[in-house]
C-alpha angles and dihedrals in degrees: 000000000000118000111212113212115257112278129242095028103158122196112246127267133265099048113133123209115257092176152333134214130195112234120213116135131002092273084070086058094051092046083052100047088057087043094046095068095044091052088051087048091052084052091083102247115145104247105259141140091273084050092059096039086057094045089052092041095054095036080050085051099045093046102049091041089046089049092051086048090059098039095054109016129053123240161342099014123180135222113199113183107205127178150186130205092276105030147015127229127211115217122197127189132190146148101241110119092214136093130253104260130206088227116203143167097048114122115255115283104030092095130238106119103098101111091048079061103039083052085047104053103027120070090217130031133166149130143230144175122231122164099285118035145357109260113212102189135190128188127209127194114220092229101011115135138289127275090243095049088047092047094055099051090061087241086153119021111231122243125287114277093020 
């Protein structure tokens, strides 16, 4: 059975926008994903292997929660990356009512399994609804650990049947 993540989950304050970017078609997606690195570079952080783990986790993130916006919702969706002096946070935005779902119990390969890995490789996930749009959020720590170290203390439970 799919577990849908807890609603009304909203990112914590102090987090200032960096940019946005409007989301249409998957060429969007690919446009964001270069501009996403460079935007994490321009952040100050002294280029290092946690940098680049950061910079492939969040590109990993936006790209899985973009490709669920266009899948479900109709555009134009947004992604704001926003940051504080000690993380960054992903905003998605799209028009789908739903909510996100954990989704399990599909074979591999048939999808579905986006938000497990969004939980997994984020330290903070979580949606909400305003006016507008439904917000889909994902927050990153500058020097917080691997995804490996991360993997191996059980922080996010993989997906039924992995």
């Amino acid at each position: 059975m799919p577990d849908a993540l807890m609603a009304d989950a909203r990112p914590p304050d102090g987090f200032a926008e960096v940019t946005a970017w409007d989301l249409s078609t998957s060429d969007d997606l690919a446009r964001i994903r270069r501009e996403l690195h460079t935007e994490l570079l321009a952040r100050g952080q002294v280029e290092s292997a946690l940098l680049q783990d950061l910079q492939d986790r969040v590109v990993l993130v936006v790209s899985e929660l973009a490709t669920n916006a266009l899948r479900h919702g109709a555009p134009p969706s947004t992604v704001r990356l926003l940051c504080d002096a000690v993380a960054c946070l992903v905003d998605v935005t799209d028009t789908a009512e739903g909510a996100p779902e954990m989704s399990g119990g599909r074979p591999l390969g048939e999808g579905g399994y986006g938000m497990y890995l969004t939980a997994r490789l984020a330290d903070g996930v979580g949606w909400y609804l305003d006016t507008e749009a439904k917000h889909v959020w994902a927050r990153f720590v500058f020097d917080g650990p691997d995804t490996d170290h991360r993997a191996a203390q059980g922080a996010v439970p993989g997906p039924p049947g992995l």
